[in-house]
ZAMARGU-4260 file (C-alpha; in steps of 0.2 Angstrom, whole numbers, plus 5000, padded with zeros to 4 digits):
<rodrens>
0) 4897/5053/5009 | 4915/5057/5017 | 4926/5058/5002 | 4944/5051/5005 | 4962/5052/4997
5) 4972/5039/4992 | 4991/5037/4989 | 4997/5023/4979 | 5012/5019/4980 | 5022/5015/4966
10) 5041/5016/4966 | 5049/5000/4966 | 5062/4996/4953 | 5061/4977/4950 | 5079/4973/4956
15) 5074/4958/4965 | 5063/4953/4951 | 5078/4950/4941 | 5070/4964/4928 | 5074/4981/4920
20) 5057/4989/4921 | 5047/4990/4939 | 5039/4977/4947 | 5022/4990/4944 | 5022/4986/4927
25) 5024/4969/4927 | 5007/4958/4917 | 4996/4947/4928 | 4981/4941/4919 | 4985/4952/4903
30) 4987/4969/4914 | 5000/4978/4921 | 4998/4976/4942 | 4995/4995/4945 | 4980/4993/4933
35) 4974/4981/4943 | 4974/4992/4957 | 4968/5005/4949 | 4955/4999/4941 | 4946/4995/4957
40) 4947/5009/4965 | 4941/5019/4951 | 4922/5013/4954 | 4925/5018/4975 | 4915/5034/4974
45) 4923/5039/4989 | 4939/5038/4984 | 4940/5057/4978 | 4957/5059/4972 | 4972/5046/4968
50) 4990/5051/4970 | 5005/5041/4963 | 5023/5044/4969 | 5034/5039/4956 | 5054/5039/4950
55) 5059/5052/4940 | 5060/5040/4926 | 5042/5034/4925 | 5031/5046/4927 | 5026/5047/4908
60) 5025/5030/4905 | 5012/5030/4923 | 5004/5043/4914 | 5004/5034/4898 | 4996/5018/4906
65) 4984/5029/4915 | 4977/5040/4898 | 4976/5020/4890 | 4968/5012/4902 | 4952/5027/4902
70) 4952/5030/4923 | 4941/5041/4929 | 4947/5046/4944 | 4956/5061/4947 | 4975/5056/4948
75) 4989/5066/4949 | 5005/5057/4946 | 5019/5066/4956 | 5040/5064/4957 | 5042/5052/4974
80) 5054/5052/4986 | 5072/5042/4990 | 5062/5030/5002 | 5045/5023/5002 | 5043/5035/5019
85) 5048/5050/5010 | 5034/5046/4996 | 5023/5045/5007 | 5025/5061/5015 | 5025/5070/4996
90) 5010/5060/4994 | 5002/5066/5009 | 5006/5086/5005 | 4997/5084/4990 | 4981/5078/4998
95) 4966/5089/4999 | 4954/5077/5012 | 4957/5074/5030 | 4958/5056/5028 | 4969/5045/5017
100) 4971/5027/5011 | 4989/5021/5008 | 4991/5007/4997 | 5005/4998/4988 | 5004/4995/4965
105) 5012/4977/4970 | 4997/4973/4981 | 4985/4969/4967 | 4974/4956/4978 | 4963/4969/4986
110) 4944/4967/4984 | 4932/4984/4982 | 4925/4980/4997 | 4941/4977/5006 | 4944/4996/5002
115) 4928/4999/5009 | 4928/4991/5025 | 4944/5002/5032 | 4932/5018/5023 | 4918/5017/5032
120) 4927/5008/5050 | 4921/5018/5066 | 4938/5022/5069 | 4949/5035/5060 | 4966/5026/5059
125) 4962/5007/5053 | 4973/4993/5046 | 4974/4976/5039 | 4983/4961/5047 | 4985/4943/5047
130) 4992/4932/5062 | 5008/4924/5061 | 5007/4907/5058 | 5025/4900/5062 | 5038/4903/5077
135) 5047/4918/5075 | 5065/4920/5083 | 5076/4935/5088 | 5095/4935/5085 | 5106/4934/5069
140) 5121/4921/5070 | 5113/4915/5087 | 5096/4914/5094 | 5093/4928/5108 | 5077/4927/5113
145) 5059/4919/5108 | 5044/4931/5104 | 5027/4926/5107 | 5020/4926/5090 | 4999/4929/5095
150) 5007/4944/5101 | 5010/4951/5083 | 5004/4951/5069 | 5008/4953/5051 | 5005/4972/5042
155) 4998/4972/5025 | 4991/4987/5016 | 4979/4995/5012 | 4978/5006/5028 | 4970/5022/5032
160) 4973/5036/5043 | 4970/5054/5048 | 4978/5063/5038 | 4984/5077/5050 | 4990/5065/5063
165) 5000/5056/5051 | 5008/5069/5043 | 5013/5076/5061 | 5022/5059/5063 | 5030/5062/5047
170) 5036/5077/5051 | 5042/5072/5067 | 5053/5055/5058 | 5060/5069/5047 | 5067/5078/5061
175) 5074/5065/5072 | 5079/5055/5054 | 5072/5039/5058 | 5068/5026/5047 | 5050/5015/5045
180) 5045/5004/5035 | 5027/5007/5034 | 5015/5019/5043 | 5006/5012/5056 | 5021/5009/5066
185) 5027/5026/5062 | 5010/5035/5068 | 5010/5022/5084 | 5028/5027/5088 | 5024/5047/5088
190) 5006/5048/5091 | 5005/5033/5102 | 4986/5031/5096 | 4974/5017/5097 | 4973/5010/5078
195) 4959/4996/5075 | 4965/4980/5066 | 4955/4973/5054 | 4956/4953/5049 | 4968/4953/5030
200) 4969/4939/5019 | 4982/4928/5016 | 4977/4931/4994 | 4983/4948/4999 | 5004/4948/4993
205) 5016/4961/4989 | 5023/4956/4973 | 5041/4959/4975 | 5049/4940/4970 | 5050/4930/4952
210) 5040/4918/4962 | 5028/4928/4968 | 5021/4932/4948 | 5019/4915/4947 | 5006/4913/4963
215) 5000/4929/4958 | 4993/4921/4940 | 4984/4909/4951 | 4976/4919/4962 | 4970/4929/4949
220) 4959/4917/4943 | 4954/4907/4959 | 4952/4923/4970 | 4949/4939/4961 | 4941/4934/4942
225) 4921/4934/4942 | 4921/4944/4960 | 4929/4958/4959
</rodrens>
């Protein structure tokens, strides 16, 4: 059984919740969302290690939540970065496989065998994504151009990668400081790679809006309660 790593990312800070504690901690269904997380990926035998990039602030109250909750997964909380990119890369220098799964504590939608599908996928860098269902526009104050939307799609996470080759692309971001906002594009842009796409969800949300704890309640109990 190949065993892979897993980073979870977990820095946000709730400013555009409106809140003073991060959006990771925040309750659905009577649990914190990281927990959520967590909690599923604790019975993936092949996840064989879980690192957490945090603020300085929260690690001991990550910790805390992780001794409460009784996981039993090897998890190593560690001081993140400035940017989510720069957590990654720590994350990724304290991996011991050759093959990780990024995932986000304010994605809390993702099934076990969601997990499972980019794990054991024939291909070594895999992805979820959804098609875009509206028109989508270029420009700011003005229109300057149409783009084709079945020509893109929408990025969710989880995603999982070689873990060499990314953190090659990392280091090569670092050096010409440019900015990503998540890693498929970043390994496409200096590995120019094939990397399969697999068919997300549209349960699958990022939690990042007052609104968005309020869908997440509901698809709690209509998508993820009894099936997990």
């Amino acid at each position: 059984m190949e065993r892979v790593s897993m980073i979870l990312l977990s820095g946000g800070i709730g400013q555009r919740m409106k809140l003073n504690i991060p959006k990771q901690f925040l309750h659905i269904a009577g649990k914190p969302m990281i927990v959520h997380v967590l909690e599923r990926v604790d019975r993936i035998d092949e996840i064989g290690e879980i690192i957490i990039p945090t603020p300085a602030d929260f690690i001991e109250t990550t910790e805390e939540i992780i001794r409460r909750h009784r996981l039993s997964k090897l998890i190593k909380v560690v001081l993140g970065g400035r940017t989510r990119q720069e957590s990654t890369y720590i994350g990724l220098n304290h991996c011991q496989y050759d093959r990780v799964l990024i995932h986000e504590a304010v994605r809390p939608f993702v099934k076990r065998e969601e997990f499972k599908a980019l794990i054991h996928n024939g291909d070594r860098n895999v992805i979820y994504g959804l098609d875009i269902p509206f028109t989508v526009l270029q420009g700011g104050e003005f229109i300057t151009g149409i783009l084709k939307r079945d020509e893109l799609i929408n990025i969710q996470l989880p995603q999982i990668f070689d873990k060499q080759l990314l953190l090659e692309a990392h280091q090569m971001a670092i050096e010409e400081n440019a900015q990503f906002t998540e890693d498929a594009s970043l390994l496409f842009h200096y590995k120019n790679i094939p990397i399969r796409v697999l068919k997300g969800t549209e349960y699958n949300i990022k939690i990042t809006k007052p609104i968005d704890r309020k869908l997440a309640e509901i698809i709690y109990k209509e998508y993820i309660l009894g099936e997990e």
